[in-house]
C-alpha positions as CSV (number, residue, x, y, z in Angstrom):
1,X,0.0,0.0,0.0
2,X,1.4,3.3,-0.9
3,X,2.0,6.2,1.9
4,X,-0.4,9.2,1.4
5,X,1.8,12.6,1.4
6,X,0.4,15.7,3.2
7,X,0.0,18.3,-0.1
8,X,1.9,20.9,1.5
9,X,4.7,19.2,3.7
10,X,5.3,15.6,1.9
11,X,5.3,14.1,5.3
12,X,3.3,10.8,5.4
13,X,0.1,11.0,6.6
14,X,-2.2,8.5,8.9
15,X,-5.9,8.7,9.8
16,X,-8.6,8.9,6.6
17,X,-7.9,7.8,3.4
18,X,-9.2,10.7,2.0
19,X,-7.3,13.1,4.4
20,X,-5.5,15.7,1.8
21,X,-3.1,17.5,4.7
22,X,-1.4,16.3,7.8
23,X,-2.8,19.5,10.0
24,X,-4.3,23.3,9.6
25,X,-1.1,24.8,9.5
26,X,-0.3,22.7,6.1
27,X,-4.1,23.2,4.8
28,X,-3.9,26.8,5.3
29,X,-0.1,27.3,4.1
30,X,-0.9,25.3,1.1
31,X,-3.8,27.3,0.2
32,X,-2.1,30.6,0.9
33,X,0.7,29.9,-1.5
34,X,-2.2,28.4,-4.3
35,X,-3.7,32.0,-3.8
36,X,-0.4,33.8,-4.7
37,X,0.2,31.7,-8.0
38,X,-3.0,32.4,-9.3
39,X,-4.1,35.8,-11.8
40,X,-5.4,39.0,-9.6
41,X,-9.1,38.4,-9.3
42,X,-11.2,41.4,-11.3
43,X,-12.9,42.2,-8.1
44,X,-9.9,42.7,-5.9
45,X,-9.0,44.9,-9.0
46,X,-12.0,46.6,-9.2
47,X,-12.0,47.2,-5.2
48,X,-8.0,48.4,-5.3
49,X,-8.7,51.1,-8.0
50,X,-11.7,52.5,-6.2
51,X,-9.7,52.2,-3.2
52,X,-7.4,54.2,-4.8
53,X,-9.5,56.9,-6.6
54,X,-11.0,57.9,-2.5
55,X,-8.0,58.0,-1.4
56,X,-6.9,60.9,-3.7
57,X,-10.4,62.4,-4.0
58,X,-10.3,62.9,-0.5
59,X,-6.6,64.1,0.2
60,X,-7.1,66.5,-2.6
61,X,-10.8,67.5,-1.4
62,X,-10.5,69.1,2.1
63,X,-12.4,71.8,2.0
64,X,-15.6,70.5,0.3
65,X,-15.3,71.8,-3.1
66,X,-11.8,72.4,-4.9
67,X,-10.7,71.9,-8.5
68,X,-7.2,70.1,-9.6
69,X,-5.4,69.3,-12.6
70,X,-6.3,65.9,-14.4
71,X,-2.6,65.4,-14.7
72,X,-2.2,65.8,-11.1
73,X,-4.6,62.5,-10.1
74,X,-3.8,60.7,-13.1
75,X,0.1,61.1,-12.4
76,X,-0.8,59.4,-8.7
77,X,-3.0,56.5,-9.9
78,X,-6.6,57.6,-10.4
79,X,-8.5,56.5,-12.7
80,X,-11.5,58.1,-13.9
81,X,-13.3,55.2,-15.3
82,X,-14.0,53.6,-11.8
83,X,-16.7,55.2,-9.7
84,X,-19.5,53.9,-7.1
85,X,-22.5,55.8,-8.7
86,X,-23.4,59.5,-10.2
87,X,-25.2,62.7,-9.5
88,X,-26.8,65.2,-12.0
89,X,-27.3,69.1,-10.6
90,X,-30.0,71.3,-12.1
91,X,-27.6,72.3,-14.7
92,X,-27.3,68.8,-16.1
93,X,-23.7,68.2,-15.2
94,X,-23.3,64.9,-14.1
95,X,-20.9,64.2,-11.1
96,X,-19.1,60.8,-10.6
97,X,-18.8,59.7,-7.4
98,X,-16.0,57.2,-5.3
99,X,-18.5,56.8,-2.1
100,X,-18.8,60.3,-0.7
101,X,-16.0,62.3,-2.8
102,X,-17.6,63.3,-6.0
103,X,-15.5,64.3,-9.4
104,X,-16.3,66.5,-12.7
105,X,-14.0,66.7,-15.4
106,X,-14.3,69.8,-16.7
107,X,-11.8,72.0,-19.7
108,X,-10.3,75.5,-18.7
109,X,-8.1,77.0,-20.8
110,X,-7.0,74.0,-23.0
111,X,-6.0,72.7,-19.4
112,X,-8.1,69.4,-18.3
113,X,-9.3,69.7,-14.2
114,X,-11.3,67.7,-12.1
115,X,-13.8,69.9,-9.9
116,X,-13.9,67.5,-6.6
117,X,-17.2,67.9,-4.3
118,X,-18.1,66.0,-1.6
119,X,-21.7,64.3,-0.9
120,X,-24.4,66.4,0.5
121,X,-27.9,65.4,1.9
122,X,-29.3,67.2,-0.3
123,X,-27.8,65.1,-3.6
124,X,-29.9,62.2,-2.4
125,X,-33.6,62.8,-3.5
């Protein structure tokens, strides 16, 4: 009969015969290291860039309502094509928004800017 080898360790293992690892520690080291090998998944993507985009929103937002340079956010990592929802004023400007720090791209002077706001009460009905 041939001797069953823990996944992780290669140490023979007794007990079950369908027993894959010799304890936890092996289950959970194996697994950890599986999850390494493998391709980023989209989601943890997805969740890193909008991560991200707050993060810079809101360090370049502190007063409520400020405008920046595109170049500026772009230069750091943001990326304008992942937001968590939108908001249209009476004007018909629509507003992206990364949670609570909203974004407008907007043209001045041949120069392209981001107007930052920041969710209000209001925004909601």
């Amino acid at each position: 009969m041939k001797a069953r080898l823990c996944l992780a360790c290669q140490k023979p293992m007794t007990g079950r015969s369908d027993k894959k690892f010799c304890d936890l520690h092996c289950k959970s080291s194996y697994h950890y290291r599986r999850s390494l090998e493998e391709a980023q998944r989209f989601y943890n993507f997805v969740d890193n860039q909008l991560r991200q985009n707050r993060r810079l929103l809101k360090a370049y937002n502190k007063s409520g309502k400020s405008t920046i340079r595109a170049k500026v956010l772009h230069d750091q990592g943001f990326n304008p094509k992942f937001f968590t929802h939108y908001w249209k004023n009476t004007k018909g400007d629509v507003y992206l928004f990364v949670y609570e720090y909203g974004f407008l791209k907007r043209h001045e002077h041949d120069v392209e800017k981001y107007v930052l706001i920041t969710w209000q009460s209001y925004m909601g009905k």
